[in-house]
N, C-alpha and C positions, 0 to 999 in steps of 0.2 A: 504494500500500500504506500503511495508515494503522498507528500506533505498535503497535497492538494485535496487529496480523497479524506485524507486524517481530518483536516479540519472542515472538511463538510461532513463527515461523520460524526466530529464536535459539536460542532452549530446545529446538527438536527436532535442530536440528545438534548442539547442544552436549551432550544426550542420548545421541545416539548414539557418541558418542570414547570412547574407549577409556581408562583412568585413565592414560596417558603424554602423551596430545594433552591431556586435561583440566588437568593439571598447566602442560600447555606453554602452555595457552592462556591459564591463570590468571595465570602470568607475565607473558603481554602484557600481559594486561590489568590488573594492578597498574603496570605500569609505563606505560600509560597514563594511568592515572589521576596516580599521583604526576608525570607530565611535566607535566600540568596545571597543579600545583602549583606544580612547580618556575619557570612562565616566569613567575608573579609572585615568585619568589625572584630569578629573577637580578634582577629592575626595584628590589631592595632593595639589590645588591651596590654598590661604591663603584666608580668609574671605572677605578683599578690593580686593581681586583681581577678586573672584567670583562678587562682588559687581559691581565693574567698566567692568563688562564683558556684567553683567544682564542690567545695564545702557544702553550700548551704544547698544544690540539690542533692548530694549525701545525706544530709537530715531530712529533706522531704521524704528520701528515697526509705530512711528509717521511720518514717513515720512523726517526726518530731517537731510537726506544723500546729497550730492552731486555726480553725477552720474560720474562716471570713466571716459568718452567720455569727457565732462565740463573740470575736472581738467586736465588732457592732455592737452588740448585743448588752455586751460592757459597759462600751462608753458613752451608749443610749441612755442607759442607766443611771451611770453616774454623772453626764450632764444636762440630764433629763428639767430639772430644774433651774440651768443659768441661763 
């Protein structure tokens, strides 16, 4: 299949989605693109910075997060009043 056929076989998937999958698909696909991006961004970072980067998905990766919902949930709380 040559580039030609590809992306008329692209455009006819992506024709027929529904405005929820088109949405959902746009998102992949900016965030593919910006990933592209980003691997000559890390090749710019400093050594401690790649370090503290690998680190802290180490601790997601343990488990060692507090969930988004929790923290809100806190300081809703506690500045619920000022």
């Amino acid at each position: 299949m040559n580039t030609s056929e590809l992306k008329l076989k692209l455009f006819r998937h992506i024709d027929s989605l529904d405005n929820k999958r088109i949405e959902e698909l746009y998102g992949i696909l900016i965030n593919y693109f910006n990933g592209q991006k980003e691997i000559n961004n890390w090749n710019e970072l400093t050594k401690y910075q790649r370090k503290g980067i690998i680190a802290a998905i180490d601790e997601i990766d343990a488990g060692k997060v507090i969930p988004h919902e929790k923290v809100i949930a806190k300081y809703r709380k506690k500045y619920s009043n000022a």
